[in-house]
C-alpha positions, 0 to 999 in steps of 0.5 A: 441385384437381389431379393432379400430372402424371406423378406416382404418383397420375397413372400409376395414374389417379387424378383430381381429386375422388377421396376416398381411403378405403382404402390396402392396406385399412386405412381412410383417415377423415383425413389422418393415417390417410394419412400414416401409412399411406403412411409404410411405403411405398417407392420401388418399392412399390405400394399398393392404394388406394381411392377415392370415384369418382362415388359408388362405390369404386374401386381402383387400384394406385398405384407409388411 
């Protein structure tokens, strides 16, 4: 499991590990939640997403 360099994920310091579980804070339980979630962004926008870092959340903004 990796980050892809220079990527949106990369850029906004999300590391290998980090569980999403929260995107603009709708739930995240699956990888459909995501992907839906994720389909109304554009180029340009930018999400609140949080994560399961270490055993606590955290949030990043993620610029797509």
């Amino acid at each position: 499991d990796q980050v892809t360099e220079a990527s949106p994920a990369a850029q906004a310091k999300l590391r290998a590990g980090d569980r999403i579980t929260a995107v603009n804070g709708a739930p995240v339980n699956n990888l459909f939640d995501l992907q839906w979630l994720l389909s109304d962004l554009h180029k340009g926008n930018t999400a609140q997403v949080t994560v399961e870092r270490d055993g606590g959340p955290e949030t990043v903004a993620v610029t797509f």
